[in-house]
C-alpha positions in Angstrom: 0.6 0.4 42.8 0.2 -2.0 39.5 2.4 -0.6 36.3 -0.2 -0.4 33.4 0.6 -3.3 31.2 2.1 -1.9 27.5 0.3 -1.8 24.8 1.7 -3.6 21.4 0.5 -1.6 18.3 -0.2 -3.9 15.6 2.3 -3.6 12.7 1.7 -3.8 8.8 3.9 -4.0 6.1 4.1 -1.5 3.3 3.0 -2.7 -0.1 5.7 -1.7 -2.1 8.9 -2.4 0.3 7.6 -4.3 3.0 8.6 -2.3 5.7 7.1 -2.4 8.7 5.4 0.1 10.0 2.8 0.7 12.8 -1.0 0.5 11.6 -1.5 4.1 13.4 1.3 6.0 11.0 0.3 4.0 7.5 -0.8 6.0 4.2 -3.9 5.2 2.8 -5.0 6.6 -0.1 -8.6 7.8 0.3 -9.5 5.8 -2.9 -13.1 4.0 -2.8 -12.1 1.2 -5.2 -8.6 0.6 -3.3 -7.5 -0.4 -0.2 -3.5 -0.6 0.8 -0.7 0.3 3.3 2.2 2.6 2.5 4.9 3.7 4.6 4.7 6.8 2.8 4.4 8.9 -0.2 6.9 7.7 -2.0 6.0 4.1 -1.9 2.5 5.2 -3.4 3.8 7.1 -6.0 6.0 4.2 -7.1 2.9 1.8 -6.4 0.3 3.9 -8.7 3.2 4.4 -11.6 3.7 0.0 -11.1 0.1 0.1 -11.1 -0.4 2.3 -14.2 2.2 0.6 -16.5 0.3 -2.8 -15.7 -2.9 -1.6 -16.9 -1.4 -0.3 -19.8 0.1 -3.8 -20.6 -3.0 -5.7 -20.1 -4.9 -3.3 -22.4 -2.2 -4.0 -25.2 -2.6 -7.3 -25.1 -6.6 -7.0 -25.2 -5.9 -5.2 -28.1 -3.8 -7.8 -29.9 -6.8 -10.5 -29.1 -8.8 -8.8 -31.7 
């Protein structure tokens, strides 16, 4: 009888910690205009506040230009 041969399930890291986790268990936001891996709600909420404050910067400095 011949053992079925094991399966490796590809691995990703998180965005924000860089864990690894396995592509079958990662949050993704159902966003159209973004695409990411996060080993979980926490490390998404910390991702869209990162994310937020750096828009907010770039706008300020937009603003300065003018």
């Amino acid at each position: 009888m011949e053992r079925p041969k094991p399966t490796v399930e590809a691995l990703v890291s998180c965005d924000v910690c860089r864990k690894e986790v396995p592509q079958s268990a990662v949050f993704t936001p159902e966003a159209a205009d973004y695409i990411g891996a996060f080993c979980g709600l926490e490390c998404y909420q910390k991702f869209l506040e990162e994310a937020s404050g750096s828009a907010t910067r770039e706008k300020a400095g937009k603003n300065k230009e003018r």
